[in-house]
C-alpha positions in Angstrom: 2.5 3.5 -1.0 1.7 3.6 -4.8 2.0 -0.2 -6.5 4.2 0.4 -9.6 4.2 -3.3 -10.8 1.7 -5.4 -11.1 2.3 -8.9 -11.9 -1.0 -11.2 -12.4 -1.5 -14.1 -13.2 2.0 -14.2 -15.2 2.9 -17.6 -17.2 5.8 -17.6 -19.4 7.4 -20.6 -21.6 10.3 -20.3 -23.7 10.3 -22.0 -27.0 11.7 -25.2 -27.4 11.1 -26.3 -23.8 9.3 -28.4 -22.1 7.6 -26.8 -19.2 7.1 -23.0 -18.6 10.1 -20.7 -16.7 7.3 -18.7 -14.9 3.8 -20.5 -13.9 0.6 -18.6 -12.4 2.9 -15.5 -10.9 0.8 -12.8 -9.8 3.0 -9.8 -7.4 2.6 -6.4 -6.6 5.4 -3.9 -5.9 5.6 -0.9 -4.3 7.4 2.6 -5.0 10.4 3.3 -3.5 11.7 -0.3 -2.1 14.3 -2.2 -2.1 13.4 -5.7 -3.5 15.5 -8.8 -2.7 15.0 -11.9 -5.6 16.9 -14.9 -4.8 16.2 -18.6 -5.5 18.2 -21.8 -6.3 20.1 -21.7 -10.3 17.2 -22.2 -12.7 14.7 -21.0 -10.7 13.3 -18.3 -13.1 14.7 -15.2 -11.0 16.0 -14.1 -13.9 12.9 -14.8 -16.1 10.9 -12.6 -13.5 12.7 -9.5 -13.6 13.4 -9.5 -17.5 9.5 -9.7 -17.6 9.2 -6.6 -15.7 11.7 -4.9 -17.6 9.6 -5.7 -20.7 12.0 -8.2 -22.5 9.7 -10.7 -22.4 7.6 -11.2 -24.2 9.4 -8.2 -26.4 12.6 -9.8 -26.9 12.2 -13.0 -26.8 10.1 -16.0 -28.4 7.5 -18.0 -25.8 4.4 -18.6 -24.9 3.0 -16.0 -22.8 0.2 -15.8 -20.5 -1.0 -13.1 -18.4 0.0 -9.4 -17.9 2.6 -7.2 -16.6 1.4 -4.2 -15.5 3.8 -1.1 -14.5 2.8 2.0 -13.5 -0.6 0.8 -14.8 0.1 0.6 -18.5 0.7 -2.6 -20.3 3.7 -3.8 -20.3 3.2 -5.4 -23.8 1.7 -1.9 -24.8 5.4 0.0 -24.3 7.7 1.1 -26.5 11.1 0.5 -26.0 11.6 4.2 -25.5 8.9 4.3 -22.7 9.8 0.7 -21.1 13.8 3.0 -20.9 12.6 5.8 -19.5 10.5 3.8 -16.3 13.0 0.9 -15.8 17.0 0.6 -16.3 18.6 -3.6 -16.1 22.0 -4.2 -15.3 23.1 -7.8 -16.4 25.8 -9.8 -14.8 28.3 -9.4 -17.5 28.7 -5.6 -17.7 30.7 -6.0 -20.9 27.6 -7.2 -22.6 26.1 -3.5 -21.8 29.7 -1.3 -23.0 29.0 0.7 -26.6 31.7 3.3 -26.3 35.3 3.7 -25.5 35.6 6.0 -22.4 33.7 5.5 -19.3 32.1 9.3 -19.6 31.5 8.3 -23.2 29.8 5.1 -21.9 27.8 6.9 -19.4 26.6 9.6 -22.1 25.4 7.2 -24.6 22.2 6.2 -22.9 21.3 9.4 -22.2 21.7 10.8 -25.3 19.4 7.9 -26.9 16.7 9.3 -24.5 17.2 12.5 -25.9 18.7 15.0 -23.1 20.6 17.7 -23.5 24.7 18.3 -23.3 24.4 20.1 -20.3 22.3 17.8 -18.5 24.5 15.0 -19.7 27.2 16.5 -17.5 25.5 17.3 -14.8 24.5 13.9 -14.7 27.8 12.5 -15.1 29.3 14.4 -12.4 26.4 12.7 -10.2 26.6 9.4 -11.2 30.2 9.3 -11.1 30.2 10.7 -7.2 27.6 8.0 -6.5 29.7 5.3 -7.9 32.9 6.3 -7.4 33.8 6.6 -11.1 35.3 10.3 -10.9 39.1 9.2 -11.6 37.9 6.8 -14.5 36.0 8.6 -16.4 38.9 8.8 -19.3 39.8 5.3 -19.2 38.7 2.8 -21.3 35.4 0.4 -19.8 37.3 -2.9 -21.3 40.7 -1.6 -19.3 39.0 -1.9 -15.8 38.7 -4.4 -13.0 35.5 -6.4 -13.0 34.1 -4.1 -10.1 34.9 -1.3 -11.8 33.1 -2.7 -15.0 30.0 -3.5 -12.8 30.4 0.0 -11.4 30.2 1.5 -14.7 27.1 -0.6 -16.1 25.1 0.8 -12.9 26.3 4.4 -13.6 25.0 4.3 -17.1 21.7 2.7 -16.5 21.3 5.0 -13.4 22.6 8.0 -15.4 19.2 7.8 -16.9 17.0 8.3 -13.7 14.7 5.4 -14.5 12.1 5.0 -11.3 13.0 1.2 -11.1 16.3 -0.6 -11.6 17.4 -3.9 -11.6 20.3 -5.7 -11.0 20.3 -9.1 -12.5 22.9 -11.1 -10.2 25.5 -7.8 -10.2 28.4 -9.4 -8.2 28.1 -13.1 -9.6 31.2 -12.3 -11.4 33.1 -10.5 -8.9 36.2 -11.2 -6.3 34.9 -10.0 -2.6 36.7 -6.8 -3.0 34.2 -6.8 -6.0 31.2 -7.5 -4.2 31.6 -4.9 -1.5 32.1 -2.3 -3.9 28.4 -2.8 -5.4 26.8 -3.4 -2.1 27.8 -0.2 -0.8 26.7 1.1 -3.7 23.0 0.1 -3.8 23.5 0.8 0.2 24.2 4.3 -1.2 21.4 4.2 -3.6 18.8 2.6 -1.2 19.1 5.9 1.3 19.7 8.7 -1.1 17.4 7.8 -4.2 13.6 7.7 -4.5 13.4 5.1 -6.7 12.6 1.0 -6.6 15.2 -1.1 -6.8 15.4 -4.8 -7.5 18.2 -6.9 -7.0 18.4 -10.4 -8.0 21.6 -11.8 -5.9 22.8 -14.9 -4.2 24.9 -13.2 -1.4 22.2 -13.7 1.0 23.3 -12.7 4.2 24.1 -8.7 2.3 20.9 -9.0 0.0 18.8 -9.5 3.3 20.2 -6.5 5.2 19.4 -4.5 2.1 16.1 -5.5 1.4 12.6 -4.3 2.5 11.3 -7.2 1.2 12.6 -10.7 -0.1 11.3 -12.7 -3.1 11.9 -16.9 -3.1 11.6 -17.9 -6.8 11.3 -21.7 -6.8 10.6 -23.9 -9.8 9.1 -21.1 -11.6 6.8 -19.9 -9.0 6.4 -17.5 -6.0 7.4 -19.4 -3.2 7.7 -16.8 0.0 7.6 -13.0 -1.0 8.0 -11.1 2.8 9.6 -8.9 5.1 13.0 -10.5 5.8 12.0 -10.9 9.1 9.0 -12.9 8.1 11.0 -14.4 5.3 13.4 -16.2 7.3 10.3 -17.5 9.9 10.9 -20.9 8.7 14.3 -22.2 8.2 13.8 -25.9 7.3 11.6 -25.0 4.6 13.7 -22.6 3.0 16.5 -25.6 3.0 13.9 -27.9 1.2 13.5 -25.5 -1.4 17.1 -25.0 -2.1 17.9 -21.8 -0.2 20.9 -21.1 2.0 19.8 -18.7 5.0 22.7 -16.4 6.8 24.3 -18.2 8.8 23.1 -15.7 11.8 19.3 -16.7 10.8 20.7 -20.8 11.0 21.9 -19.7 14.9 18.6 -18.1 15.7 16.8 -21.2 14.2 18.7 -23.2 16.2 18.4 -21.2 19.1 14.4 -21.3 18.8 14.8 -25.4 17.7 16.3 -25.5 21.4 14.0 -23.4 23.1 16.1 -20.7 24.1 15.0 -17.9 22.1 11.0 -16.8 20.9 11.9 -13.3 19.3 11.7 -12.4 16.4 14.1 -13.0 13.5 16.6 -10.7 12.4 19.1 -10.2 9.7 21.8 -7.7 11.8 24.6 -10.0 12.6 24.9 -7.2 15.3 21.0 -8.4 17.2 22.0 -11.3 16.6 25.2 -11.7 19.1 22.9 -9.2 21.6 20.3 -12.0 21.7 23.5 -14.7 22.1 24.9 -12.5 25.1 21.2 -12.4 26.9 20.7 -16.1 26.7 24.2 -16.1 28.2 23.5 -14.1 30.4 20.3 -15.0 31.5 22.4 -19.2 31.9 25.1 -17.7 34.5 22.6 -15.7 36.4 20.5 -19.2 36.5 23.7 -20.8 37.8 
């Protein structure tokens, strides 16, 4: 597959602090997966992804080192028009994304920054709003909604514009877990039906992992494991030491392997994981 980012090298500082948010990051990505970010608070997860989006270095004030390269142009060479078209960001407040006064109206407004016309605009709206589950909403206010329904709208409106990456920056961090379903199946839904790349920074762990081709550990400003999840989860003790919480399925395998009981692989499907629980089981009466 095509690499669509290319991160090399990558060292970022802000102004006014005392040590840099990103150090030495270099990272490729390929088309069409689904990336998993996660890390402990501070880490610079955020600081990553709002480089490849191209608000750093355009947005903000630091010292910057390296390049972002996506779909091999210069990240610091786009416009903001261009950096719109290839990637949409949806933050963890949605409210700091609303413009407009309707949901439709909301979801139109990007689009008709970009330039598209009023037909396309509904077609796209009708889409976006079967994908998300915005079809009964459309005439209500964005400030009137629950805090799902808010988060459901910022995706809508970013994905609205077909970018070929999005990210979501932490989408459920302000959600109830009513909340945090509703966006998982959603990016579920986007994963299998959309050929695009997706990025999702998140600290739900045990979902993020299911969802994710491959998982990013952000530590202290660097790249500290960037794999499979299978391979990602190989060591458990030093994903504690660097501030991580593994599913607790992944702890039971650990645990399982710590004992000598199991030598498989890892998994994330809570679903393997009981099979393997069973066999062992199994394997002890038959012993008996």
């Amino acid at each position: 597959m095509e690499k669509i980012i290319e991160i090399n090298q990558l060292t970022w500082q802000y102004t006014d602090t005392d040590h840099p948010a990103l150090e030495d990051v270099s990272l490729e990505i390929e088309e069409n997966m689904f990336i998993g970010v996660c890390g402990p608070n501070e880490s610079g997860k955020t600081t990553l992804v709002s480089c490849i989006k191209g608000l750093i270095p355009h947005n903000f004030i630091g010292s910057y080192k390296g390049e972002v390269r996506l779909f091999g142009k210069n990240i610091r060479d786009l416009n903001a028009q261009e950096l719109a078209k290839y990637v949409g960001f949806v933050f963890a407040d949605p409210e700091a994304q609303f413009t407009s006064m309707s949901v439709e109206e909301e979801l139109a407004f990007g689009m008709e920054n970009i330039g598209l016309g009023s037909d396309e605009i509904k077609e796209r709206i009708q889409w976006v709003a079967d994908i998300t589950g915005l079809e009964s909403l459309l005439d209500k206010s964005p400030y009137d909604l629950s805090g799902g329904q808010k988060q459901r709208v910022a995706i809508a409106s970013v994905l609205a514009m077909q970018p070929r990456v999005i990210i979501l920056d932490e989408p459920t961090s302000m959600l109830d877990p009513i909340g945090k379903d509703s966006i998982f199946n959603i990016c579920a839904r986007m994963k299998e039906e959309l050929h695009m790349t997706i990025i999702m920074v998140e600290h739900t762990l045990d979902r993020l992992a299911r969802l994710s081709d491959r998982l990013i550990l952000v530590h202290q400003g660097k790249i500290a494991r960037y794999a499979e999840p299978e391979r990602f989860f190989e060591n458990v003790g030093e994903l504690l030491e660097l501030g991580l919480n593994p599913p607790a399925s992944i702890v039971f395998l650990d645990q399982l392997k710590q004992a000598g009981l199991y030598d498989g692989p890892m998994t994330t499907s809570v679903e393997e994981t009981i099979e393997i629980a069973q066999s062992i089981c199994a394997r002890k009466e038959a012993i008996k």
